[in-house]
Every structure is written in C-alpha cells, then in structure tokens.
N, C-alpha and C positions, 0 to 999 in steps of 0.2 A: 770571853773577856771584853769585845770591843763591845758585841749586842748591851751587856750588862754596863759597859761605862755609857753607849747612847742612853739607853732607859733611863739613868740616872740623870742625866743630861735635859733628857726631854721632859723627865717629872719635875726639875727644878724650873725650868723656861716656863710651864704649864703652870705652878703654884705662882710665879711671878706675875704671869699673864690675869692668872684668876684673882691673884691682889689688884693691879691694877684694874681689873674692869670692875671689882665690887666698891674700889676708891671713884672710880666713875658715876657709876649709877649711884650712889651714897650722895652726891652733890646733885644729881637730877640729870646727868648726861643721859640718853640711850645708845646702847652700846648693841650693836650686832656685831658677834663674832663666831671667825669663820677660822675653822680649823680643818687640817686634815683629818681625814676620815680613816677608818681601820685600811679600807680600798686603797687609799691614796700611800699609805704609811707600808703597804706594800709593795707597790710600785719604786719607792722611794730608795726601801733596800734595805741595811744594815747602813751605808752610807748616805748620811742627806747632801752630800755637797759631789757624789759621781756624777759627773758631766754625762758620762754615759746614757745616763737614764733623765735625762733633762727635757726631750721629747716626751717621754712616756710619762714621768711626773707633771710636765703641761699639763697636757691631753687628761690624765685624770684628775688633775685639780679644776680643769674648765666643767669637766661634768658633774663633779661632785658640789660645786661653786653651784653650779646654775640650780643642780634639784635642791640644795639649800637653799638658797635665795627666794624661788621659785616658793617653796613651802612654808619662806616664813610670810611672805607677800600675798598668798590663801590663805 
C-alpha cells in the first residue's frame, strides 16, 4: 500500500516537473534536468525522507550526477 501511495506520489511530482520544463523551454529557457535514476531510486528505498539511508542516497546521487552531466557536456 505505501510502495503504491509513493508511485503515485512520484508520477504526479514528475508530470508537474515535466509541465514545468516544457513551459521553460516553450519561452527559450534551456533546461537541464537531472533526476534520479532507477540506481538512485533504489538506494532511496520505499521511503524518500529515511535519515537512514541519507549517506547512501548522497553517494549515489554524486555518481549518478556526475556520469549525467559528464554525458551531457560530450
């Protein structure tokens, strides 16, 4: 029940996020955006706000940041 209320959660955050940048890039802004990865979203857990895991969601959002960035700047 909670996995299925997150998803729900995070598809509605996503469709809002993907409004906004297509309202961005629509007036000429460039938008890089940077999301969690499948990697990162399990590190993360069933919960996104466990202190617990706050080290280990760094640590993969720095690596996953960097080969993003890295790839989009090749």
């Amino acid at each position: 029940m909670l996995a299925q209320l997150l998803s729900r959660y995070r598809r509605a955050v996503t469709r809002q996020l993907l409004r906004e940048v297509r309202e961005l890039r629509a007036v000429g802004i460039r938008v890089r955006l940077l999301a969690p990865t499948q990697a990162d979203l399990a590190v993360m857990g069933p919960n996104m706000m466990d202190p617990a895991r706050r080290a280990a969601v760094l640590e993969s959002a720095l690596i996953t940041s960097r080969a993003a960035l890295g790839a989009a700047a090749g």
